[in-house]
Residue, then its C-alpha position, 0 to 999 in steps of 0.5 A: x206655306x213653306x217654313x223654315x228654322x234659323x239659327x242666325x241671322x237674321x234672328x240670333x238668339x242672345x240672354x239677357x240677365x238683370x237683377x234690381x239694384x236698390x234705388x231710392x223711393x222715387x227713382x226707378x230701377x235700373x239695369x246693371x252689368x250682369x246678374x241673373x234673371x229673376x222670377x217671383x211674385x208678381x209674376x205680371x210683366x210688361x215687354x218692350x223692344x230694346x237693344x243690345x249690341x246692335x240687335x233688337x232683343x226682347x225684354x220685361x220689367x216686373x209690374x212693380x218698381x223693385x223688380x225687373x225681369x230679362x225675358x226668358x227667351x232674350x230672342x232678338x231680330x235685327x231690325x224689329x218692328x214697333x210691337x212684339x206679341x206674347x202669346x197670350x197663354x205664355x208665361x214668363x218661364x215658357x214665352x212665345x213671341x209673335x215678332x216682325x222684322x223690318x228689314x225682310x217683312x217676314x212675321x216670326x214666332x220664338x219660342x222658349x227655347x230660341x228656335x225661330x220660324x218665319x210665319x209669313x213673308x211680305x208682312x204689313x206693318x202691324x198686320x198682325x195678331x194672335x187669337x184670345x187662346x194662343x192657336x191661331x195667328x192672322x196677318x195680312x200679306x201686300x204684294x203687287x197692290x194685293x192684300x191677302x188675309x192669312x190665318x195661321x193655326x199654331x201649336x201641335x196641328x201647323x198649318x196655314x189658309x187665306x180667308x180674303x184677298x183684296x185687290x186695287x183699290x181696295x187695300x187693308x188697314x191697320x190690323x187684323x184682329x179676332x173677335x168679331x160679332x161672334x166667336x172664331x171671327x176675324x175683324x178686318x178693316x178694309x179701305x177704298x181710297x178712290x171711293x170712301x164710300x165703299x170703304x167697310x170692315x168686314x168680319x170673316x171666320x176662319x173658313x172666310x166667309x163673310x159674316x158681317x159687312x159694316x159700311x164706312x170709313x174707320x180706323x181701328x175697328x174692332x170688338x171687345x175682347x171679352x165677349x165681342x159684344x161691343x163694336x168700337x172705331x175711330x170715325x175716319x170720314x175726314x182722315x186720321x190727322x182731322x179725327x175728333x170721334x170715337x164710337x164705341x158700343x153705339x154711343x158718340x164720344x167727341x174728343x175735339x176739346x183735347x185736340x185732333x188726330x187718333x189712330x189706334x185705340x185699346x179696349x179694356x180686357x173686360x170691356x169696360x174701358x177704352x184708352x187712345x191718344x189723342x194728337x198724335x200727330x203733333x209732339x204732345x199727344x194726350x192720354x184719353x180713356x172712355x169710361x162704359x159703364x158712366x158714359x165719361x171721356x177724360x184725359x189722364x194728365x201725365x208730368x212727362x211727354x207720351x212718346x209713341x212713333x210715327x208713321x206705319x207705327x202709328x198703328x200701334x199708337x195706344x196704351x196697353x191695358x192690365x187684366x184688371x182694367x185699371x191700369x195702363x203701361x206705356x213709354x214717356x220721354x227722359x229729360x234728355x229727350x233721347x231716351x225713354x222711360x216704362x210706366x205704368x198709369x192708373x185710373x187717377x193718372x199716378x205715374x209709376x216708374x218700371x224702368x227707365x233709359x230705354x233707347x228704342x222706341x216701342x209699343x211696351x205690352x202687359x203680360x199676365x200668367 
């Protein structure tokens, strides 16, 4: 695959700097004119898409209230898509980020420095992800009604090769993930409209041999990250908007008590724990997390709204988890109804605030050196 370097549009590259303002108790911090970028302990951060001058730019807030932190690369692309990806070996000094462009459907890697590289054209919403040790990219590519499934090495060795095609009427949904029942597998979910009953995910390895076939209609299938151990979905038999279960490791979680409609969940890193939204189809979605080890579904009540996207978004309709799985981040509305505020919710719904007046809508994601 062709790959090319840019050094302007339709990615720029612009630095962002904040330093913490003092603020009382119970409010957030806020992001001044100027300063410098910070770095120190705790070095966990959050990242989430914003805007500055017009341009989609990266940003981070510390984990805790009285930091924040602009990113390291402060890459920006014109029209990002819903979530950008870190590479899960990066650090907040040397950042690589796995991010998509709107407006021409190609997928981009950032690195440090700002040097941007097109990764894949044609790009469906979502359709991305980096293997657990940062090497390896999949994406899945949709041109002419045909769906390719590409994997992509990154680092010193770059290369890239297609695993799977799917033609009409078949088609890939949602995400393709790593992970599958054993190690360098990929988890992907594949739809037949026409005849549901054909609907299955299949697990692939690199070289794209079919591993694992599991028949039915689901949304968002995949392993836990930590040991692929346990397989978790969404039942889809009657369509995203009617959802009301979730299976996750064998065992039945009915949610219907708390609404319909669900179309991402988040394991836990240790797969302990799972975590979705329930209604997001309406304006008041909720907050569900399934506990494993106790067998309970609860909701964590928040004071303020869940604000997510809508449509292809709905992709990445789930919180993000900490490595410690006890905590979640996620964007909730202002007061004025416009703009967004970054929180972080632990497992007794204490809502932290990280930042607020954020103006672009997005999925924020917890990063960890």
């Amino acid at each position: 695959m062709d790959r090319m370097l840019k050094g302007g549009l339709p990615l720029l590259l612009i630095f962002l700097s904040f330093t913490w303002i003092g603020c009382g108790d119970d409010s957030g911090p806020v992001v001044p004119n100027g300063g410098n970028i910070q770095y120190g302990s705790p070095y966990g951060v959050i990242g989430f898409i914003g805007y500055n001058q017009g341009f989609g730019t990266i940003a981070e807030a510390g984990t805790i209230p009285q930091y924040f932190y602009g990113v390291g690369t402060g890459a920006v692309v014109g029209d990002p898509a819903y979530c950008a990806l870190w590479q899960p070996t990066s650090d907040s000094l040397d950042a690589t980020i796995l991010v998509m462009n709107r407006t021409d459907s190609r997928l981009y890697v950032v690195n440090e420095t700002g040097i941007t590289t097109i990764i894949g054209e044609n790009v469906i919403p979502g359709g991305y992800d980096w293997s657990s040790g940062g090497s390896r990219i999949v994406y899945v590519m949709e041109e002419e009604n045909t769906y390719t499934v590409v994997v992509e090495t990154y680092g010193t060795v770059e290369d890239s090769f297609t695993i799977a095609e799917y033609a009409t009427p078949f088609r890939v949904e949602g995400r393709p993930v790593f992970g599958g029942s054993g190690l360098q597998q990929i988890t992907v979910n594949v739809v037949n409209d026409l005849d549901p009953s054909l609907s299955h995910v299949d697990v692939l390895n690199y070289q794209g041999q079919q591993q694992d076939v599991i028949v039915g209609r689901f949304i968002s299938p995949k392993y836990s990250p930590h040991d692929y151990a346990k397989f978790g979905y969404i039942d889809g038999s009657n369509g995203a908007e009617n959802a009301t279960k979730i299976y996750l490791d064998g065992h039945e979680y009915d949610f219907s008590a708390y609404g319909t409609g669900a179309t991402d969940f988040s394991w836990s890193p240790h797969g302990n724990r799972a975590a979705f939204y329930v209604g997001v189809f309406t304006d008041y979605p909720k907050l569900l997390v399934v506990n494993l080890s106790t067998h309970s579904l609860e909701e964590l009540e928040l004071d303020s709204t869940i604000a997510i996207g809508s449509g292809d978004d709905l992709v990445w309709a789930s919180p993000a988890w900490n490595t410690t799985d006890d905590a979640l981040t996620l964007l909730v509305k202002a007061e004025d109804n416009i703009s967004y505020i970054l929180v972080t919710v632990d497992m007794e719904g204490t809502m932290t605030t990280l930042l607020d007046d954020i103006s672009e809508l997005s999925r924020p994601v917890w990063r960890s050196q």
